[in-house]
Structures are given as C-alpha cells and as structure tokens.
Backbone bond lengths (Angstrom), bond angles and torsions (degrees), N, CA, C in turn:
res aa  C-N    CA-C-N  psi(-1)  N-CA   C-N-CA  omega(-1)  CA-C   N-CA-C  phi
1 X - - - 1.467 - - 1.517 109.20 -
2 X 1.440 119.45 123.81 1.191 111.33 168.22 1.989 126.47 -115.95
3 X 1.097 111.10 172.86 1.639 98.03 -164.58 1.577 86.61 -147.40
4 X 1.101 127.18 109.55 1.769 129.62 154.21 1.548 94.54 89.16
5 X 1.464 112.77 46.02 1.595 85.91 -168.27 1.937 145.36 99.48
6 X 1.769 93.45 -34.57 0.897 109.03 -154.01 2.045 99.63 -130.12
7 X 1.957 103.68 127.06 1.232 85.39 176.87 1.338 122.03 -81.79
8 X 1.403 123.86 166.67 1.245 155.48 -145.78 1.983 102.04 -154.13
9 X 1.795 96.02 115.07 1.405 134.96 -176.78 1.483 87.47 -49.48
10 X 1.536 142.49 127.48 1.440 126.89 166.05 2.077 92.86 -87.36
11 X 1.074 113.37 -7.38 1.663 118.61 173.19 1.543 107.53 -67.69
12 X 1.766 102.93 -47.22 1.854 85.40 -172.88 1.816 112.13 -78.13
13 X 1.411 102.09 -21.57 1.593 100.37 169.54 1.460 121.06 -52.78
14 X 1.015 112.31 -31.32 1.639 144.01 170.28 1.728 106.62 -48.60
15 X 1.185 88.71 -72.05 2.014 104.28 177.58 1.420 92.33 -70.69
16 X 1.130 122.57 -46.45 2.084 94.72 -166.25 1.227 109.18 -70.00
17 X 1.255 140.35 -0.07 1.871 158.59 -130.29 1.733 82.63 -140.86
18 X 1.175 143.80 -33.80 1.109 129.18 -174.09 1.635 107.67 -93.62
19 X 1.907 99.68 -43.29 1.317 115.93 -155.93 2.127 98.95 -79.39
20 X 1.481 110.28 -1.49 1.238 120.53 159.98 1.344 134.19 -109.58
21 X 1.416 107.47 16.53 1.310 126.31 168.71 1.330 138.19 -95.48
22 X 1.863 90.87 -31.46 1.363 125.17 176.39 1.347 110.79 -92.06
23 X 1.257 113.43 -25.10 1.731 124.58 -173.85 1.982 97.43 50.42
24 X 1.519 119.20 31.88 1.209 119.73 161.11 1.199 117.99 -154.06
25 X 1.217 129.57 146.86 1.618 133.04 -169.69 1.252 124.39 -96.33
26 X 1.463 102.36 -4.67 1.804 126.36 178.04 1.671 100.07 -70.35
27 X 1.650 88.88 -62.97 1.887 107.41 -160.94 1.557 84.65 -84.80
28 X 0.903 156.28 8.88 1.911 136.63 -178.79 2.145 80.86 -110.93
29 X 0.643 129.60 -38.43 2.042 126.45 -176.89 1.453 88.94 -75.21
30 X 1.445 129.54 -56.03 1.220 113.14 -166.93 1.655 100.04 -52.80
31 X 1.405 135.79 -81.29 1.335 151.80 161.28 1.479 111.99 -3.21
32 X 1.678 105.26 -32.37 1.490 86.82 179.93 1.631 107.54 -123.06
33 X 1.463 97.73 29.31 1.473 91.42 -179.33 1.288 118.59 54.95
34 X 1.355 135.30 57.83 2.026 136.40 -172.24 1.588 80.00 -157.81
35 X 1.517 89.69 167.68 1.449 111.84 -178.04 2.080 107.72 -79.82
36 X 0.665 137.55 170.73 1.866 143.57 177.46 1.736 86.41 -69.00
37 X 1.196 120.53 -68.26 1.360 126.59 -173.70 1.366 109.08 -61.57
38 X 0.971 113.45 -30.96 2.090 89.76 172.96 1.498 102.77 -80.93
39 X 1.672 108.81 -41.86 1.691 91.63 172.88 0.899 125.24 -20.22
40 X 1.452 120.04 -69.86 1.179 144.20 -153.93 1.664 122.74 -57.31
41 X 0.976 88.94 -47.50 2.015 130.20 -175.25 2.082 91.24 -67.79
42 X 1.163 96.15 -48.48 1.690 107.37 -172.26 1.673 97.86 -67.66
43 X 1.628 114.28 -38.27 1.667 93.63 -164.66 1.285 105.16 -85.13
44 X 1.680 110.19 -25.38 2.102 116.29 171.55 1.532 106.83 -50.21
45 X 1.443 123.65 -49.16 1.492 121.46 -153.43 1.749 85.49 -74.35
46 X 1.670 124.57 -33.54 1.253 101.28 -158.27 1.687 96.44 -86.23
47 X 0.948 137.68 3.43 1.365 152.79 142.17 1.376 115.08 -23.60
48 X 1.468 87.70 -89.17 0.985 101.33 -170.23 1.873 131.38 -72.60
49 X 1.247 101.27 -20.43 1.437 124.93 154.52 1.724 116.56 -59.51
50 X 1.307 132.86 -36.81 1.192 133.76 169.38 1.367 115.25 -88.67
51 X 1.305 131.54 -23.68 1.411 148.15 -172.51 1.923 121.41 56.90
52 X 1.489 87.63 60.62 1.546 98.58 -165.85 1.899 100.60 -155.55
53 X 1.255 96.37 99.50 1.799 99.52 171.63 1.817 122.96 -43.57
54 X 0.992 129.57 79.99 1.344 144.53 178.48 1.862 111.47 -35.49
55 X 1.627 103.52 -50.04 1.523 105.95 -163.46 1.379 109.62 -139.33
56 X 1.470 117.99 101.04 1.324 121.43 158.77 1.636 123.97 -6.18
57 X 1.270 139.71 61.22 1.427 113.70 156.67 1.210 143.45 -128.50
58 X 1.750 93.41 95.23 1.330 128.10 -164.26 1.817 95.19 -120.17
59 X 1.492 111.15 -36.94 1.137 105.02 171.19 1.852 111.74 -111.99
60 X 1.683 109.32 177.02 1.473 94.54 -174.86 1.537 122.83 -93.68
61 X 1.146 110.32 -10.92 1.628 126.76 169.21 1.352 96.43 -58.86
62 X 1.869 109.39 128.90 1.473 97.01 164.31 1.690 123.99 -80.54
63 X 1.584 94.25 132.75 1.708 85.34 -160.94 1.875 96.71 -140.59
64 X 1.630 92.93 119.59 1.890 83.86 -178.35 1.661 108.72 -78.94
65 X 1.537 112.43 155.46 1.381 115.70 164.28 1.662 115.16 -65.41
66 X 1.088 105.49 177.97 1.624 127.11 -163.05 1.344 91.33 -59.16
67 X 1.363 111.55 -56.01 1.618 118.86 -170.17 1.324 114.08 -70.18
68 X 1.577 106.80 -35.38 1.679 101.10 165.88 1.489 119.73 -56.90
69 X 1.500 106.00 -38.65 1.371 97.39 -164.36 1.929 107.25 -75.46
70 X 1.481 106.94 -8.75 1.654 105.88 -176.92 1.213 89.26 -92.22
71 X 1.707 139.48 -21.02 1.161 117.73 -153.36 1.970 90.23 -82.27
72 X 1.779 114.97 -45.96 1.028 111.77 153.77 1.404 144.09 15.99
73 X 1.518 111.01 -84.13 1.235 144.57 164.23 1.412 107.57 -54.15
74 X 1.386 93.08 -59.27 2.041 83.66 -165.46 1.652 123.37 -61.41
75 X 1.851 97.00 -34.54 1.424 106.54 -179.46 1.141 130.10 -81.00
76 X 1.938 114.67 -5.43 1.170 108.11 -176.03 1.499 86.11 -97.73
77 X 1.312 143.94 -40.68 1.671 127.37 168.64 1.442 106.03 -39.19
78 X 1.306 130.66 -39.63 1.842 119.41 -165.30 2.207 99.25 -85.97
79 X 1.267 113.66 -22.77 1.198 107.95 155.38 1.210 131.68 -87.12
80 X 1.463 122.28 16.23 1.256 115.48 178.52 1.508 87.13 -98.44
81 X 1.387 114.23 -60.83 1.533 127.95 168.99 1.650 103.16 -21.37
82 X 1.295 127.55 -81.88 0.911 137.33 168.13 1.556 124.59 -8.60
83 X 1.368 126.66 -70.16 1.536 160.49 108.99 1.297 94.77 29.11
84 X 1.134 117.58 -86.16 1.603 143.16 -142.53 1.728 100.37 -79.92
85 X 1.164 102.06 -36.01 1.512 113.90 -178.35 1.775 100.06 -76.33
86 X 1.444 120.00 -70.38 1.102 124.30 174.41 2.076 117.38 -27.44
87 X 1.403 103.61 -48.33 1.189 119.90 -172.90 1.483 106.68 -58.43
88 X 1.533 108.31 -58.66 1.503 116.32 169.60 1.436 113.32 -36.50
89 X 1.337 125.53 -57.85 0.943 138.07 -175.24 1.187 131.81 -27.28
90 X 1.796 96.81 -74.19 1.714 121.39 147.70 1.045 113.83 -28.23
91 X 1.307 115.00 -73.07 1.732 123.06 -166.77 1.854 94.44 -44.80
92 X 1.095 128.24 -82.01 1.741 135.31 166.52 1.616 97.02 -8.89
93 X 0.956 104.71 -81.77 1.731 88.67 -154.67 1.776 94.60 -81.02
94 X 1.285 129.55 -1.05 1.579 114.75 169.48 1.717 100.91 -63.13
95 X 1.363 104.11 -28.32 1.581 106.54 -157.62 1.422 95.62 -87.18
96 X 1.578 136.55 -59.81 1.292 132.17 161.81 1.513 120.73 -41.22
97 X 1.396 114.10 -6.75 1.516 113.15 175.79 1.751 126.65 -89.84
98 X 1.999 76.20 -19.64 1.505 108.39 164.89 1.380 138.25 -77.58
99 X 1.015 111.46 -38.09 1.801 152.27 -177.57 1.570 112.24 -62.23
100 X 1.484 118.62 81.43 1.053 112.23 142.78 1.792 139.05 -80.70
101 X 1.233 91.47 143.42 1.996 112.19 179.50 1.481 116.89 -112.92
102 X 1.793 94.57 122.53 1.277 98.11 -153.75 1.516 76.72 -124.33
103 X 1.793 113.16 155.56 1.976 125.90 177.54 1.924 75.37 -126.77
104 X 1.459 91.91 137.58 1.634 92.90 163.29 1.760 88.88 167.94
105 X 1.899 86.64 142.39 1.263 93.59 -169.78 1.485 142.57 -64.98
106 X 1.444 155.94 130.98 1.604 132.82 -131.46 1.704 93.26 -69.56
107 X 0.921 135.50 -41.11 1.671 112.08 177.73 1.353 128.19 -56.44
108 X 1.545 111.67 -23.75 1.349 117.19 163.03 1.690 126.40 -45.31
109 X 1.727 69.28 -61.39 1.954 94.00 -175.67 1.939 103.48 -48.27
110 X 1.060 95.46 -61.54 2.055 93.72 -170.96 1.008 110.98 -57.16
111 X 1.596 124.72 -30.73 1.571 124.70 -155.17 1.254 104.85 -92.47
112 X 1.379 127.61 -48.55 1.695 125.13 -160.48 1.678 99.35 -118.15
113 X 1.635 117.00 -31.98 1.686 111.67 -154.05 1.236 97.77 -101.08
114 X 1.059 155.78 25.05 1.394 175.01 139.73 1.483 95.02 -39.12
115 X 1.365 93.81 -91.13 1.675 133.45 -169.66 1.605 87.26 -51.41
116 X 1.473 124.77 -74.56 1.383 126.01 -171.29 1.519 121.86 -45.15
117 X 1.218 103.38 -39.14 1.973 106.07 165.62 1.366 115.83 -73.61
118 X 1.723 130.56 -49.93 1.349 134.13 164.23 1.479 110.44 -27.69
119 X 1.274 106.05 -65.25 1.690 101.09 178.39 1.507 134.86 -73.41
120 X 0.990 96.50 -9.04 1.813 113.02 179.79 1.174 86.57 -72.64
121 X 1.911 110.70 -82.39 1.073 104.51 -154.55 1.742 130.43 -66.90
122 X 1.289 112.71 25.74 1.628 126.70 157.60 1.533 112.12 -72.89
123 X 1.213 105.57 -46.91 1.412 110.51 168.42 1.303 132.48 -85.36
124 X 1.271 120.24 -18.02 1.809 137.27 146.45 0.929 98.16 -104.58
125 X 1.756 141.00 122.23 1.482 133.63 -175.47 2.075 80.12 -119.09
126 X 1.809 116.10 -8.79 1.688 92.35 177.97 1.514 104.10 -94.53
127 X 1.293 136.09 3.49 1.638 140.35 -179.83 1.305 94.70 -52.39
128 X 1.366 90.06 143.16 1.507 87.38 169.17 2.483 88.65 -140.57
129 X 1.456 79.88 165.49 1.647 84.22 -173.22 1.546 112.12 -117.06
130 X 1.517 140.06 138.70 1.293 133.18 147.33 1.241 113.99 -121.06
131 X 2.067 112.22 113.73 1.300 108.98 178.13 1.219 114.97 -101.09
132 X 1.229 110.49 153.68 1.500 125.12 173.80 1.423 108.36 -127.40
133 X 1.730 105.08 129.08 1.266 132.54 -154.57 1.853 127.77 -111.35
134 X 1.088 110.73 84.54 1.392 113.74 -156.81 1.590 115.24 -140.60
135 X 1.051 130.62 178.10 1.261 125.83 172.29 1.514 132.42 -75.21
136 X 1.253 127.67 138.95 1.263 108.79 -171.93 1.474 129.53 -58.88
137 X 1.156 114.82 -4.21 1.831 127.62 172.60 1.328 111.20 -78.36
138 X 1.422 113.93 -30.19 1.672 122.56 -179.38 1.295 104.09 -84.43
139 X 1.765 115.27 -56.69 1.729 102.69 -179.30 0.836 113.44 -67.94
140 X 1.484 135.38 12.01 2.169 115.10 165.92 1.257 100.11 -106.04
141 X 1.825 131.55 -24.95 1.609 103.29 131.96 0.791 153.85 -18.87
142 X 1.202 113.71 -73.02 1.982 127.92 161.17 1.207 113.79 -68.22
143 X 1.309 146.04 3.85 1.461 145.27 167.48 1.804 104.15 -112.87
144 X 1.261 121.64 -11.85 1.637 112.38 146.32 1.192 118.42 -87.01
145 X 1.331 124.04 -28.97 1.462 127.98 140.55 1.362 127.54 -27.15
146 X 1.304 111.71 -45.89 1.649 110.17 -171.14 1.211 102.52 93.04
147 X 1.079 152.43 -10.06 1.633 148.82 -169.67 1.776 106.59 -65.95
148 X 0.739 140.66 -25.37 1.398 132.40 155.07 1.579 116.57 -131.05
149 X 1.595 88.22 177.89 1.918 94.02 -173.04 1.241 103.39 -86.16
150 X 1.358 125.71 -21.88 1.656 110.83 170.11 1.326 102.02 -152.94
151 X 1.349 97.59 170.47 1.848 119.22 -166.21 1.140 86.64 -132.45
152 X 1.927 103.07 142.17 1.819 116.93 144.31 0.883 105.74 -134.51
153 X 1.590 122.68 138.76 1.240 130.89 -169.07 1.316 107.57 -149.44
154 X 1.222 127.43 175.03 1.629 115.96 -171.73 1.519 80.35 -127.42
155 X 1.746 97.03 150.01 1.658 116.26 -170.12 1.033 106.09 -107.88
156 X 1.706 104.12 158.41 1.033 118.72 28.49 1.345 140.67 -133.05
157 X 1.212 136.65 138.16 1.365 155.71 -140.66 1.374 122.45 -118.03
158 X 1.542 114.74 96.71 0.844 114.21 173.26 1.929 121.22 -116.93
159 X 1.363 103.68 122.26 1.387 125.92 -171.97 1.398 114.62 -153.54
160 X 1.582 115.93 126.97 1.540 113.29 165.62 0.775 143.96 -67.16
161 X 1.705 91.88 -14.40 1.894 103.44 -164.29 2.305 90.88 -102.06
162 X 1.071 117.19 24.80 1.302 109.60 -172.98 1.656 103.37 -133.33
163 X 1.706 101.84 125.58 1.333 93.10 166.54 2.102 127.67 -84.97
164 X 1.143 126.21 134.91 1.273 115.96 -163.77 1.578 109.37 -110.39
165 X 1.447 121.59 139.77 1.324 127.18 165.95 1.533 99.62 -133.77
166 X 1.357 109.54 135.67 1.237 133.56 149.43 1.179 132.55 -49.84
167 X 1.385 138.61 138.59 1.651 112.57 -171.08 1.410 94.85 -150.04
168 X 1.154 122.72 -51.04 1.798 128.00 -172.59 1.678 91.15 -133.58
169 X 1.303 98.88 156.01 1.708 147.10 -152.94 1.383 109.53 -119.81
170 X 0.922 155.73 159.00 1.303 137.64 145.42 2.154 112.96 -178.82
171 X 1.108 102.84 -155.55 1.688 98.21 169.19 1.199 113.87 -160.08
172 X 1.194 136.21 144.60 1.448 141.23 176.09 1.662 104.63 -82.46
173 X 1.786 117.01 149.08 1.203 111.92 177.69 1.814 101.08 -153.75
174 X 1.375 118.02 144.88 0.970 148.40 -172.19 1.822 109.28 -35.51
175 X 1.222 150.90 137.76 1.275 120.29 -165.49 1.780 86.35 -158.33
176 X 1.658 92.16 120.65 2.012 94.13 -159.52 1.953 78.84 -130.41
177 X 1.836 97.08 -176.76 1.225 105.26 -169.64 1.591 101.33 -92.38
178 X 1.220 127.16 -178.56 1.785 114.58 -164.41 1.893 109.43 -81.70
179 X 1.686 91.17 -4.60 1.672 96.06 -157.67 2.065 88.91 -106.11
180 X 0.570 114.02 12.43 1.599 122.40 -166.35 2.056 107.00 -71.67
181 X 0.979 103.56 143.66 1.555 107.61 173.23 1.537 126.72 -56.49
182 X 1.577 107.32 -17.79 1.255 106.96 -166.71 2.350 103.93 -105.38
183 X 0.928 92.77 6.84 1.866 110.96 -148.48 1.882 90.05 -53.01
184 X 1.172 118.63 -25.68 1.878 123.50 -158.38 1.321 91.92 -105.88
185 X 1.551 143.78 4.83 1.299 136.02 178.07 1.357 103.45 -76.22
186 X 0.921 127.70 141.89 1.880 119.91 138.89 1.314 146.86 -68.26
187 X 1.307 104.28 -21.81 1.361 140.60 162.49 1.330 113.35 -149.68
188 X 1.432 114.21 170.08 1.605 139.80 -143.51 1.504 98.95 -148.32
189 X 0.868 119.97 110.55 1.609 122.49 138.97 1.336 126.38 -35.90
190 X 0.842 151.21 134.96 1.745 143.15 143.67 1.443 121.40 -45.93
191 X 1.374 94.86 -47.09 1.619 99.93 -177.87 1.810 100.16 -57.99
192 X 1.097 118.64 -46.53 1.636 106.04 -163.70 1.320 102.49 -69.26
193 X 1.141 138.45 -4.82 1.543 142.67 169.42 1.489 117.60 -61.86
194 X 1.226 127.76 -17.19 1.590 149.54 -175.10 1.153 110.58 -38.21
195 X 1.747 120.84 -35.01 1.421 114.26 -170.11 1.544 106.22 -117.96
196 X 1.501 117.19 15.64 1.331 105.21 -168.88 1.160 115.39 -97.32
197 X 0.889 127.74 174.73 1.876 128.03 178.46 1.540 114.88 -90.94
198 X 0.532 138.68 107.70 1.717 147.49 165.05 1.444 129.23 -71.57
199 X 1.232 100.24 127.61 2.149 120.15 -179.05 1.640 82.19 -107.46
200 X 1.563 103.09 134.82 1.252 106.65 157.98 1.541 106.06 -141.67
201 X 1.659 101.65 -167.38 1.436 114.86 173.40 1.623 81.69 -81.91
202 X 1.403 87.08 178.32 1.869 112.10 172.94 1.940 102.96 -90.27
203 X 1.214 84.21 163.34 1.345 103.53 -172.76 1.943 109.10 -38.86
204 X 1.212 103.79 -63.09 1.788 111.43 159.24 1.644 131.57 1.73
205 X 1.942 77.66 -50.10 1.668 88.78 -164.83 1.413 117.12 -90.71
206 X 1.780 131.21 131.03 1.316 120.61 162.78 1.335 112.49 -24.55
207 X 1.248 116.43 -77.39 1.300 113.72 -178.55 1.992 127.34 -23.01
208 X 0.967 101.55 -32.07 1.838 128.70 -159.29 2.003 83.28 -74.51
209 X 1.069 95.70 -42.36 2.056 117.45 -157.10 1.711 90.57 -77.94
210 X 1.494 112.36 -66.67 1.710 114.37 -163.95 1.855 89.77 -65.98
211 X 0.937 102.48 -19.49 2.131 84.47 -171.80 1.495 117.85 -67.15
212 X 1.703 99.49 -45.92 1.507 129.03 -175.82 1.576 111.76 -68.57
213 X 1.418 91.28 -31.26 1.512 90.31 174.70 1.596 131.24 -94.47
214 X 1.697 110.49 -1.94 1.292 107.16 -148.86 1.562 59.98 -105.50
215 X 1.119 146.64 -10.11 2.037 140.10 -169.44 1.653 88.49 -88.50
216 X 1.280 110.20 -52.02 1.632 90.46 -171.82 0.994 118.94 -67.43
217 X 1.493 120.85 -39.35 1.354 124.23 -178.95 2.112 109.95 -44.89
218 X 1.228 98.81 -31.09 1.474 91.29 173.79 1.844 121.59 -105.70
219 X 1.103 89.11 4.86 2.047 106.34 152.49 1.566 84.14 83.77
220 X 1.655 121.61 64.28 0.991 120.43 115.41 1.805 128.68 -149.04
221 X 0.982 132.64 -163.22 1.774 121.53 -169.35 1.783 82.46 -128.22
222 X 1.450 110.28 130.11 0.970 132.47 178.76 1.498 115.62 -75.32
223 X 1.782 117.35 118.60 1.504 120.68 -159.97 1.757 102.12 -74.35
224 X 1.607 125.77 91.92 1.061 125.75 -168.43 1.369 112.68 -84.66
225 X 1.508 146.19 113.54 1.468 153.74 -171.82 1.370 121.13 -94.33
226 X 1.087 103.15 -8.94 1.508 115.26 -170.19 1.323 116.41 -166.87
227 X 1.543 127.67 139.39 1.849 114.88 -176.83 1.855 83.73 -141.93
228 X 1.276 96.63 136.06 2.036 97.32 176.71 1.648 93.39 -153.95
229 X 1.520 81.67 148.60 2.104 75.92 171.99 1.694 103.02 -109.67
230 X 0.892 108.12 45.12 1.792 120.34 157.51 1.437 117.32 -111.86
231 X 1.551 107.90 108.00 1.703 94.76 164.70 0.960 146.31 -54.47
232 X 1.465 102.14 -46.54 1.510 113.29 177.02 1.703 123.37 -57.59
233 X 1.523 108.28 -18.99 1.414 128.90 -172.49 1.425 93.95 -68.97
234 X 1.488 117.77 -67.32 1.689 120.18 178.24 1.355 110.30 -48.89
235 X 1.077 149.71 -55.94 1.197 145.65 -160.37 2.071 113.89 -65.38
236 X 1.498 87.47 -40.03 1.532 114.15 155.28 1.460 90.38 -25.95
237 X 1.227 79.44 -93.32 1.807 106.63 -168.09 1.338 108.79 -36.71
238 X 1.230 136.08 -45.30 1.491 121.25 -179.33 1.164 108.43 -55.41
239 X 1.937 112.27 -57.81 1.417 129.44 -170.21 1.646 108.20 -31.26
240 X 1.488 118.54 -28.43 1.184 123.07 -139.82 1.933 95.54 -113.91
241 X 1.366 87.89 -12.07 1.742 92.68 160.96 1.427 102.25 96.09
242 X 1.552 130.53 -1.39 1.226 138.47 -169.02 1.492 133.33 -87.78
243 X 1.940 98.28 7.76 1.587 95.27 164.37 1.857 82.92 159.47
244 X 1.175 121.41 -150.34 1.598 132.51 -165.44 1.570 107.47 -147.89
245 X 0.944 140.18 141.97 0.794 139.37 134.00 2.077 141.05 -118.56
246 X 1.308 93.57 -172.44 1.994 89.03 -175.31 1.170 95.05 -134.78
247 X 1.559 129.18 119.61 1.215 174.78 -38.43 1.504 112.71 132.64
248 X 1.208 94.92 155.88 1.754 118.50 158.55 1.388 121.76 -82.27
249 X 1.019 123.48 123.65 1.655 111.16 -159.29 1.726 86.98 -66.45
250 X 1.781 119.26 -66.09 1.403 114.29 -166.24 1.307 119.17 -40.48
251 X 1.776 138.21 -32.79 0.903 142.32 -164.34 1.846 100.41 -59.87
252 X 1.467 109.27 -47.48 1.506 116.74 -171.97 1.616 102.05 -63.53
253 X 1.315 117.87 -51.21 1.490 124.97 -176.58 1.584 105.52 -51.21
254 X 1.017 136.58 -45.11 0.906 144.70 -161.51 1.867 118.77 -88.89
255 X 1.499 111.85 -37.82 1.430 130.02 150.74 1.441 146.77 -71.59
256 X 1.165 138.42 103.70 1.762 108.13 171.51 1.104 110.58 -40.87
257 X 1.486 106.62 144.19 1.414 121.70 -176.22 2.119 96.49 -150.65
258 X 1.364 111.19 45.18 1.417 105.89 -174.99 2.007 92.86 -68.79
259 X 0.928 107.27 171.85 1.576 117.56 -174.20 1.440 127.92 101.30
260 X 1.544 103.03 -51.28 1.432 135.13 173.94 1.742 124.79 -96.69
261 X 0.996 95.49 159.22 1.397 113.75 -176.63 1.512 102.07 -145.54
262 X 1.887 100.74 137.84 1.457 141.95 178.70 1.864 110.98 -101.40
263 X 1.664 102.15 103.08 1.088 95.26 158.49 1.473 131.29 -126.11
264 X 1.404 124.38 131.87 1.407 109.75 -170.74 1.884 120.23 -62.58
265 X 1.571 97.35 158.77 1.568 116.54 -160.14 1.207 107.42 -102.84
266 X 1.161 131.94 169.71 1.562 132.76 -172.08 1.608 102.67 179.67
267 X 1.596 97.33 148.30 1.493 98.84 -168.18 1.368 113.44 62.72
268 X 1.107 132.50 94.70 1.626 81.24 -39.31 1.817 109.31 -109.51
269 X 1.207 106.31 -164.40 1.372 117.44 -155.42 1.696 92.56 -74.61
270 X 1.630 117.15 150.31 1.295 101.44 -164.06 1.873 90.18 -128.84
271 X 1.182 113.17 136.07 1.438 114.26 -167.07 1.309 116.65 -118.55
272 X 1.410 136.11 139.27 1.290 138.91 -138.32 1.267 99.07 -136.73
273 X 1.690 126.12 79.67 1.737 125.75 -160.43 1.340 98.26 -118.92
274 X 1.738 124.52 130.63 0.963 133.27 134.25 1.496 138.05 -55.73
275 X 1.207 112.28 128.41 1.231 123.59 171.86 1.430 122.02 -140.81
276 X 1.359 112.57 131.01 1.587 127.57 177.46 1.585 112.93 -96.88
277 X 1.290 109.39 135.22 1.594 115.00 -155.19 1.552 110.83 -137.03
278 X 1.062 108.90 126.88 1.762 111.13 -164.39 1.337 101.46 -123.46
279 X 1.274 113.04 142.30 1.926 108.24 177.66 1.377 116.85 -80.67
280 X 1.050 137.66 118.42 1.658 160.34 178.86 2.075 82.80 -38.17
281 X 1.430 75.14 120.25 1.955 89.93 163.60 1.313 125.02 71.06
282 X 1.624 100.77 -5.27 1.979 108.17 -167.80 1.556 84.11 -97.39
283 X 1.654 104.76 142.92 1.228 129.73 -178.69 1.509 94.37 -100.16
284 X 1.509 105.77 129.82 1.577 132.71 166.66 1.349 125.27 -116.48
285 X 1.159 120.10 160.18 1.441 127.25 -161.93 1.631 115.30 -66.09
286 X 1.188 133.67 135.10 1.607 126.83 -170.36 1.515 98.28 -43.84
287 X 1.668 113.74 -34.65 1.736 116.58 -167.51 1.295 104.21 -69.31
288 X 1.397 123.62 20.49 1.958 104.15 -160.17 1.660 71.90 -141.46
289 X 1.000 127.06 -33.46 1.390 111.80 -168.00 1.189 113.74 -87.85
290 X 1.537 121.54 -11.26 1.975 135.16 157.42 1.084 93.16 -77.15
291 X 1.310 160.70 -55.73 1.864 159.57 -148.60 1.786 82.91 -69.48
292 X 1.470 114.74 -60.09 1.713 109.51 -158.58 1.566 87.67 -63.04
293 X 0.903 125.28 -62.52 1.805 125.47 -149.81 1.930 97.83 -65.13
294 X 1.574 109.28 -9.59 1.536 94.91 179.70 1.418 89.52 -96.44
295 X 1.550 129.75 -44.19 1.376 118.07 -171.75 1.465 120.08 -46.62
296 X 1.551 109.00 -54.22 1.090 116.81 176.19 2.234 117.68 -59.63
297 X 0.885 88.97 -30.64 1.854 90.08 175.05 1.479 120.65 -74.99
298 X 1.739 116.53 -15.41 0.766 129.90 -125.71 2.302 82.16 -118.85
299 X 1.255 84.22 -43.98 1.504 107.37 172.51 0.997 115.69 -55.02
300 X 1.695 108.84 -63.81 1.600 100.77 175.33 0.953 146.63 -60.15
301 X 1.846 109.94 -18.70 1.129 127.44 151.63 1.429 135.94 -59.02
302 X 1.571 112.13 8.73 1.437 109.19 -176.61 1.074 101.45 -146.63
C-alpha cells in the first residue's frame, strides 16, 4: 500500500485498527501479542510514513484526531477490501493446488477415466480435474513439454525425458459390417485386408500408426476413406457398410455395437496397451501424485 509516494506497513494499519478499537495500548499489544513499545513505535512509523498525526497526545484520554478518526474509517473499508481479495486468492490457488491435468486420447477418457475419476474422487471429494483430449502422438508432445501433470497414451513410447507405467493390457480386433465376407473367421490375417476400405482414427491416434503399420508390415498401404477422432463415428461407418475398420477390442465390449462384427487379427497380433506417462523431474501437485498411486493400485487390482 502506498500513500504520497511512500510505502505504508499494511501490518501497522493492522495495529492502529486494533489500537483504535481498544482506545488502549496496554489491551490492543496484549490482543496482538507485541510488546506496548513496539506498538507504539509501529503506530509513530505509520505516522509518520503517511504524514498525518493519528492520536491526540496532548491529553491523557486516549483520543484519535479528526484525521485519525477519517483515517479510521477509510482504512478499515480498504482492509476489508483487502481481506476479501486476499481470501479469493487462497481459495484460487487452494483450487489449483487441487486441480489435476490430464492429455489422453477421447477413447481413453470414456472407457477407463470415467470410472477412474468417479472413484478417486470419493476419496478426494475437493479434486477437481481438467482434461485435455488429443491423440496419443500429440500428448507425449505435450507431456515432454510439461503441459500437464499426467499423460495416457497407448504404447509404445519411446522418450527419455518421460517416465512410463503400464496400467491396462488389452488387443485390437478387426471390426466389419454383420453381412461382410469375412464375419465366420475367428481370426483375420492382415494380408487378406489388401482390398478393403478403411475408417480410421486420424493421423494423431496410436491406433492411426499400429493399423498403417501392421498393412505395411505385410507389403501393402492400407486404402484409408475416412480418418475422424470420434469412435463412435467409425463404427457408424462400418454399421453403415462403408469400409472396416481395427479397433480396441474393450471399446466394443463395453458398447453396443449390433450391426457389426469383431474379429480377432493375427500377423500379426495387434495389442492395445495402456500407459501412464509423467515428465522426468517436473514437480506436480500432492493431488496428482495420490490420482497416480490410486491409478496405479487400482490396476493391479484388475
């Protein structure tokens, strides 16, 4: 706070706000825990720092001047102000102290982090969450970046600057319309996939990477018709007879999917692994480092 130029203790405003409440300098030191003599010393400097005599003592009654008594008034309104602002404040970073930030791709988010935040936050009911929703090629960008307190991404991931845990297992599987040539297989080749039309994720997505690659790997480039980062949109799209795609097996388990049919892939076998990814050396909030230690406990348990 400054006054003429000049700063001003918001502590001795504090003591003259007490030491005019009490109309005594005995009981306002007792109240604030200080000696009578620093009181004292505290209401001169703020005196003399504002350049305006606060307290009559010329007589022995404690009695403030005119200006004390406006200065009074005015300063305990600019400390209430004060107060109220400060309080906000707290509350802000209590809540950012709370606030975990999570990058993970939107099939992640519906399928597993749903359930994984629901239950946390029973046991943190003040957590609060901001996700950010992108492909797993972008969030290990932004998680060597540092841009959030944790990453999930499906592997595999290789980076130095990232620490990695494993959490879920799983497999990707072939996903055609119910009337399709291949519907009585049990498994699928890749190679016989050569002429089919393909719905995928967009470039972004792991998924987008293991599809393209499990086609080259058998020496051909997969005829892609469509790229969206909505699942449910592709599956649409199969339903609708307009090409095939390769999937998360859990995503189907977990969805209606009447129309379509899931068959597993081979040649090779295509695997659908979670992994949670933390940046090497970046300090996170105590609330993000209970979320990892429940995710991770939470895993092993299943």
């Amino acid at each position: 706070m400054s006054a003429r130029g000049v700063d001003v203790n918001i502590k001795d405003i504090r003591y003259f706000q007490m030491v005019a409440e009490y109309k005594n300098f005995t009981k306002a030191a007792e109240k604030l825990h200080i000696t009578q003599s620093g009181l004292s010393k505290a209401i001169k400097s703020l005196e003399n720092e504002i350049g305006i005599t606060l307290i009559d003592r010329s007589v022995k009654k404690f009695t403030l001047t005119e200006k004390g008594k406006a200065f009074q008034s005015y300063s305990n309104e600019t400390l209430i102000k004060i107060d109220s602002e400060l309080a906000k404040l707290e509350n802000n970073l209590q809540k950012n102290n709370n606030l975990i930030t999570i990058g993970l791709p939107p099939v992640i988010g519906s399928v597993y982090f749903a359930k994984f935040i629901a239950n946390f936050s029973k046991i943190y009911p003040y957590a609060s969450f901001s996700m950010f929703e992108d492909g797993s090629n972008i969030v290990k960008q932004d998680m060597e970046n540092g841009k959030y307190d944790i990453g999930v991404i499906i592997s595999p991931v290789r980076s130095d600057k990232l620490v990695v845990e494993h959490i879920i297992y799983g497999e990707m599987v072939l996903v055609v319309h119910k009337s399709h040539r291949l519907v009585n297989n049990k498994y699928v080749n890749i190679r016989e996939l050569e002429r089919e039309k393909f719905i995928t994720f967009k470039e972004d997505f792991m998924v987008y990477n293991k599809t393209v690659n499990a086609c080259q790997k058998n020496g051909f480039t997969p005829d892609i018709i469509f790229k969206t980062a909505q699942w449910d949109f592709i599956i649409e799209m199969v339903r609708q007879n307009h090409g095939i795609t390769i999937m998360p097996k859990t995503i189907l388990e977990r969805y209606p999917t009447e129309g379509v049919v899931y068959i597993g892939v081979k040649n090779p076998v295509m695997k659908w692994n979670i992994a949670i990814i933390t940046k090497k050396n970046k300090v996170i909030p105590e609330i993000a480092k209970n979320f990892l230690e429940f995710i991770m406990a939470t895993s092993r348990k299943n």
